[in-house]
N, C-alpha and C positions, 0 to 999 in steps of 0.2 A: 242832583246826584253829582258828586263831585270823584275825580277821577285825581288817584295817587299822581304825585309831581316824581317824573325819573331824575331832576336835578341834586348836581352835587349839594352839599350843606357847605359848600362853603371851604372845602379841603382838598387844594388841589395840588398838594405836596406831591412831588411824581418818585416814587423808591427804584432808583437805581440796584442793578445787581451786585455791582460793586462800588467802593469808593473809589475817590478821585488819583489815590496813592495807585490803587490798582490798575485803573487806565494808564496812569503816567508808565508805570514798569511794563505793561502790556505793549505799550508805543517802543519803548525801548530794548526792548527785544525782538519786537519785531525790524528797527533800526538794525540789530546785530545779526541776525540771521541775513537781511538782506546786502548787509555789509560782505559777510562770510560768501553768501551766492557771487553775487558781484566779484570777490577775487578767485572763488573757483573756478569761474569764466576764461573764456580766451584760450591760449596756447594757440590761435588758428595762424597757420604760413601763407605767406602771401603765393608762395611755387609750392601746390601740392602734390610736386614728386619730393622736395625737402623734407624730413621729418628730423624738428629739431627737440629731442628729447631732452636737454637742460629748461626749454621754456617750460611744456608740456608735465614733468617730473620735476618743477620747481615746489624746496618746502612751502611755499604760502599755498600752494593749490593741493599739497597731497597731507599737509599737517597742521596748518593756520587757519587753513576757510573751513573745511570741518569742523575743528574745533569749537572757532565761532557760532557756528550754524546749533551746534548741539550746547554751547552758553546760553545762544538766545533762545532755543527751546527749552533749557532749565528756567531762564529769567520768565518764560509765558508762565510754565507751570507753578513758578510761588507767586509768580501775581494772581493766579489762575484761585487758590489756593490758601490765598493769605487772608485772614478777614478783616475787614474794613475795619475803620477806627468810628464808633459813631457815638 
């Protein structure tokens, strides 16, 4: 009495969900968003009775890092989105 073999045939090709185009733009958005986090960061005073509202209300933090932030979340969703080349 022989007993069915659960072994591959031989096919051990592994299918990704996406292509490697897709990774690449996924990493690079993800670079952009954390770029955007990173300069909406800060404003902090070294004497916190000062509050210096030119750092704080500066445009990279109230119109550039957003900006980016919602780039790199467009660039996730066409890599997200886009179909592989195969």
């Amino acid at each position: 009495m022989s007993t069915p073999s659960n072994k591959s045939t031989g096919n051990n090709d592994k299918q990704f969900l996406f292509g490697k185009e897709n990774y690449m733009l996924m990493a690079v958005g993800l670079v952009v968003i954390i770029i955007g986090y990173f300069l909406m960061s800060g404003g902090k005073s070294a004497d916190p009775n000062v509050f210096n509202a030119d750092e704080i209300y500066s445009p990279v933090r109230i119109t550039v890092a957003p900006l980016l932030v919602l780039l790199g979340l467009a660039i996730e969703g066409y890599a997200i989105m886009r179909k592989p080349k195969s």
